[in-house]
N, C-alpha and C positions, 0 to 999 in steps of 0.2 A: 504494500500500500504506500502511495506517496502521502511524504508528507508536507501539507500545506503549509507555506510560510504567512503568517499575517503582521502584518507592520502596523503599533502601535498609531491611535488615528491622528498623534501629538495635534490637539485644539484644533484639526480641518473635519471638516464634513464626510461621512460615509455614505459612498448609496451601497445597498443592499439589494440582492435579489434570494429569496427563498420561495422553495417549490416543495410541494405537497410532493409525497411519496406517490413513483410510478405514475404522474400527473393526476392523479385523482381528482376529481375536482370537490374535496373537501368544502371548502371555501362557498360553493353556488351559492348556499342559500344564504336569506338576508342575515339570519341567524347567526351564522357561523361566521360572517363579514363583522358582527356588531361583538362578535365573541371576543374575535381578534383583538379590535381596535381598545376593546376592551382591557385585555390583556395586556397590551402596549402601553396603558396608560398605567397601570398596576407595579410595571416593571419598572416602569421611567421614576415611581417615588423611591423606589430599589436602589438602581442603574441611573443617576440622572442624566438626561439626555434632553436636546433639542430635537422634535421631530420637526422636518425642515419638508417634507413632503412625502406625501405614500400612495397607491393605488392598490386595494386588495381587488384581483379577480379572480377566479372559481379554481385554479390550481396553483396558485402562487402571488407573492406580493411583492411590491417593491418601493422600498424606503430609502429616505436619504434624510440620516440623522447626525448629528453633533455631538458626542459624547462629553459629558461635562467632567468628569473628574479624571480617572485615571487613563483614560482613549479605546480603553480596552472594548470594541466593542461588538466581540465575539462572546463573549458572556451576554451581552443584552440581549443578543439573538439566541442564544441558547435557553435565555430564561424566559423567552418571548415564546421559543415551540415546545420548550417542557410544561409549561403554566399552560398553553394553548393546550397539548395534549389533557392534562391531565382535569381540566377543565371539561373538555368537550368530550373525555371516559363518562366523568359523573351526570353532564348534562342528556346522555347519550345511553345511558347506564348499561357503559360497556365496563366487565367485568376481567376481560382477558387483555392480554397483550395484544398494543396496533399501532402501526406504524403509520403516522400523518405525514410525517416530514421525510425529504431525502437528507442523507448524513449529514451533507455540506449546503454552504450558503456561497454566493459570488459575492465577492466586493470590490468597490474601486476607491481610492481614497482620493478625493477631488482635490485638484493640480491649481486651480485657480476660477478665478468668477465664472470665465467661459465655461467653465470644463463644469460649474453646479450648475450654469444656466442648461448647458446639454444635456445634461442628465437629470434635471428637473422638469423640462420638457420631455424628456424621455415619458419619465414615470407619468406625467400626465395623457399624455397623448396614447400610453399604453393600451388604456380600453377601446380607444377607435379599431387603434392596429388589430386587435382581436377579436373586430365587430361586435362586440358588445353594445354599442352605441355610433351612431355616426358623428356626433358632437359632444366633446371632452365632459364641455357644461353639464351635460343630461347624466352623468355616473355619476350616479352616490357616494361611489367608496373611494373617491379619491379626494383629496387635497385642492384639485383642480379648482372650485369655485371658491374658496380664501383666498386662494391668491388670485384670483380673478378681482373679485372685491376690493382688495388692496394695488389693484391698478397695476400686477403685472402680468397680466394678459387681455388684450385687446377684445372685444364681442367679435367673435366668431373666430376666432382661433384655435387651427386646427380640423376644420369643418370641413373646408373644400381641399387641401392639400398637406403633403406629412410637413412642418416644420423644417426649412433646410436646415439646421443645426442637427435634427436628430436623424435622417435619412441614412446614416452611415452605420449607426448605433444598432446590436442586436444582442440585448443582454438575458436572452428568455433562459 
């Protein structure tokens, strides 16, 4: 087995991608999206952390967080699918062993402003790419309309064309 290296996130931003085991789509229902978010807020008085933007969809999520204290922020994701897991046994009242999550998580530790605008665009624009929605605005589970409201994304952004900043981008 390799072993992954992950580089301390020293005070920059994470984006993250985690996927449900064998893509299952865990995640579909509204339930399971509001369990999540749930969850992430649970951790975060834990793990303190900035969440800087997310999009949960039906097999996977993807986060771009700020780690507040020691950068580590492979524990935060760790406590974020063991608390998930073990949440959605009880709510589910599974009694045996099950596997939600795949082992590993992706991350990229952002390199500068562009580099979070890319990938914050990513994660929003995510639910179009997956036809979920044909406009960002219309998904619930992301981040997408905060930061719309705070002025940084234009009315109709995203709608009729992929973002050229993230066209390159393929973090599934």
């Amino acid at each position: 087995m390799t072993k992954i290296r992950r580089y301390p996130a020293d005070n920059r931003p994470v984006f993250i991608t985690a996927v449900c085991y064998r893509r299952k789509p865990i995640l579909a229902d509204a339930a399971e999206k509001a369990l999540l978010l749930s969850v992430m807020r649970e951790v975060k008085e834990n793990k303190p952390f900035r969440m800087l933007a997310y999009a949960v969809l039906e097999d996977h999520f993807h986060w771009l967080i700020l780690p507040e204290s020691d950068g580590s922020f492979s524990g935060i994701v760790q406590s974020v699918k063991l608390r998930f897991t073990h949440r959605w046994k009880r709510e589910h009242n599974a009694n045996q062993p099950v596997m939600l999550w795949q082992r590993r998580f992706w991350d990229h530790l952002i390199r500068d402003t562009d580099d979070l605008h890319r990938h914050m665009d990513y994660v929003h624009y995510n639910p179009v790419k997956h036809r979920l929605v044909s406009n960002p605005a219309d998904y619930l589970w992301s981040s997408f309309l905060a930061h719309q409201a705070k002025g940084r994304y234009p009315k109709g952004w995203g709608v009729q064309q992929t973002a050229d900043s993230i066209q390159a981008l393929n973090f599934e």
